[in-house]
N, C-alpha and C positions, 0 to 999 in steps of 0.2 A: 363766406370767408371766416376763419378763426379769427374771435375778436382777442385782443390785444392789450394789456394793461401799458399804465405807462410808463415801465420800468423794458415794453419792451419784449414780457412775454407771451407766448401764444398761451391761451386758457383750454388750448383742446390737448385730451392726451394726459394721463398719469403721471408722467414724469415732468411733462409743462407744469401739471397742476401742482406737484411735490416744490419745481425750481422759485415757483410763486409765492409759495407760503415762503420754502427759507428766507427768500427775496424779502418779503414785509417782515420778517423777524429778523433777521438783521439789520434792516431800516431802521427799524424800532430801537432796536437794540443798541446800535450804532449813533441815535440820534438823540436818547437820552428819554425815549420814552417809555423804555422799559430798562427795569434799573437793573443792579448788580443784585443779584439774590430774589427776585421777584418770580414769582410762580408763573406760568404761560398759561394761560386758559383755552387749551385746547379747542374746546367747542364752540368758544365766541368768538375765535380765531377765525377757526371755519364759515359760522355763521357770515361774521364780516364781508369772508372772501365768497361768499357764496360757493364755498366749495362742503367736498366730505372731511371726516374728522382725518379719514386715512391718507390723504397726501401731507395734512400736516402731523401725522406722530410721524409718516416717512424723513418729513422734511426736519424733526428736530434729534434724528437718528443722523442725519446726517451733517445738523450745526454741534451736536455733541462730538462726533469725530473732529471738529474744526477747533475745538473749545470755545465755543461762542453758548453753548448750553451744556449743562449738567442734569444728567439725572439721577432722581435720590428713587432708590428702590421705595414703594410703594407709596410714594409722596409725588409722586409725577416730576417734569420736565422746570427748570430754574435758571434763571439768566446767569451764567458765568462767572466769577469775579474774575476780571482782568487788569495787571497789574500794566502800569506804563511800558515795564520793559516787556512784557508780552506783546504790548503792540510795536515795539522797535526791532525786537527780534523778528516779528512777522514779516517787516518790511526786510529786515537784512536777510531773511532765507530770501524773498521775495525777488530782491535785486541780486545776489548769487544767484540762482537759476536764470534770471534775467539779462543777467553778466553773460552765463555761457552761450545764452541763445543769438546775443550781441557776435562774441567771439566766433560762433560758428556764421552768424548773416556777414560777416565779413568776410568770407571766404568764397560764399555764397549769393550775393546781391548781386544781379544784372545791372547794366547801366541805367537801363528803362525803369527797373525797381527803387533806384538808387536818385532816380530824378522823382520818381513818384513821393520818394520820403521827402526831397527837398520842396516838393510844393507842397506838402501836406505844412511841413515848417512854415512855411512862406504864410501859406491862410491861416495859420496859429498866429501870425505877429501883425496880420491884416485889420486889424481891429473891428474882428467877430466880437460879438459877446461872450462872458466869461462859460456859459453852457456850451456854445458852439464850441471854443477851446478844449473845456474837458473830452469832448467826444473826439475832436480831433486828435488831440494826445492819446487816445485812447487807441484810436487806428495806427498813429504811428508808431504806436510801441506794440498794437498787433501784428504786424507788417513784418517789424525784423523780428518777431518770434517765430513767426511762420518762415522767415527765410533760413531759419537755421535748420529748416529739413529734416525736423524730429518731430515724430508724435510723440512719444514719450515727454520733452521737456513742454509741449503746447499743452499734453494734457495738466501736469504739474501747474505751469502758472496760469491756466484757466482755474485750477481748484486755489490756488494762492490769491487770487485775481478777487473772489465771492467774497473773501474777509477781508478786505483794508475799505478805510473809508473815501468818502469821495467829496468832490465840494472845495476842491482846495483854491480852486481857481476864481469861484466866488467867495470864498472866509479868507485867503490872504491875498491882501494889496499886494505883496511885493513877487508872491508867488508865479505867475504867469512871466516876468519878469525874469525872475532866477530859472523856472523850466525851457526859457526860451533859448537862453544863455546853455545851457546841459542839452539840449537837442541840437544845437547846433554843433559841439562838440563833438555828441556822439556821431553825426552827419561826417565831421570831420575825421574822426578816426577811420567812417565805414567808407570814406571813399578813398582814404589811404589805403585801405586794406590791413589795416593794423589790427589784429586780432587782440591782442593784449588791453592795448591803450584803451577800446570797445568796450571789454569788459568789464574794464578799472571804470571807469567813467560811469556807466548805467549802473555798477553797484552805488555807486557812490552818491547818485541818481535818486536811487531809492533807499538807502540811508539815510540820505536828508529829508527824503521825505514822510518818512519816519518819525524824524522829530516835528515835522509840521502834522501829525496826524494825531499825535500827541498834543502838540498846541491845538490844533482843529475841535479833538475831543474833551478836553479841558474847557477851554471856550464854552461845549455845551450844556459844561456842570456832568462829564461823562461820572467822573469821579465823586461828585458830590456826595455828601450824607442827607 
């Protein structure tokens, strides 16, 4: 059996091994252990991962299309500067494509799917712990992206999905709280069938959260000197 990191990916395969590097450089990067301007060291990268050097130059070919890295011609691969509204903006593209997929699973949810998302709610306010929460949030808002019946918008907020951060559910008290509150809603719109009201709400959804990812990254010293 392919062994497994714990973020989750499989280690066998080129493009596992590529998803893995980006995976720990945006950890890094996201978590304040590699700062704004810092050089990526290719080769201890590797070495770390026990991989070759070539999945991660693949992988930061493809955090430079994200803006999460920069590259300086002939000075190699450099962690990004990102301003706060870079990361508000990410969330607001993030929750607009998220809005439509809302808008179309409203049209589209079956009864059976539409009870699936009310218990997925239900074990979010069951008092799981804050990890089991985030994964559960995590299904529920993969659920109605996939009922909106587009691969096109699935693949967009899987690539939207790689760059925000995570943890919100263990760094803020009141968090779990306020998304339980915004899941229900959206629960509410989608078994009215209200396509609009779906959309307004999950943008809005992830607007806010936005500014908690901003507060999340602060918190880590993201911004520090």
């Amino acid at each position: 059996m392919p062994e497994t990191t714990g973020a989750g990916l499989r280690r066998s395969g080129p493009a596992n091994l590529k998803a893995l590097a980006a995976h720990e450089i945006r950890r890094r990067v996201f978590s304040g252990q590699l700062r704004a301007g810092a050089k990526i060291d290719q080769e201890a990268l590797a070495d770390e991962l026990g991989i070759s050097k070539l999945p991660v130059r693949e992988a930061l070919i493809t955090l430079d299309h994200e803006g999460v890295v920069e590259h300086i011609a002939r000075r190699g691969a450099f962690v990004a500067r990102m301003t706060r509204d870079d990361i508000r903006d990410h969330y607001r593209v993030f929750g607009l494509v998220s809005g439509l997929a809302a808008e179309r699973a409203a049209k589209n949810l079956s009864p059976e799917s539409l009870q699936a998302l009310h218990d997925l709610a239900d074990r979010m306010e069951s008092g799981v712990d804050r990890g089991e929460q985030e994964r559960l949030n995590f299904e529920f808002h993969r659920r109605i992206n996939y009922a909106a019946d587009s691969r096109r918008l699935v693949s967009i907020l899987g690539i939207l999905a790689k760059s925000v951060t995570h943890g919100f559910y263990e760094a803020h008290e009141d968090w779990p709280e306020k998304a339980h509150d915004d899941h229900r809603k959206i629960l509410n719109a989608l078994s009215a069938r209200s396509a609009s009201r779906a959309r307004s709400i999950v943008e809005k959804h992830f607007s806010d959260g936005g500014e908690r990812a901003v507060s999340l990254l602060e918190k880590q010293g993201f911004w520090d000197n």
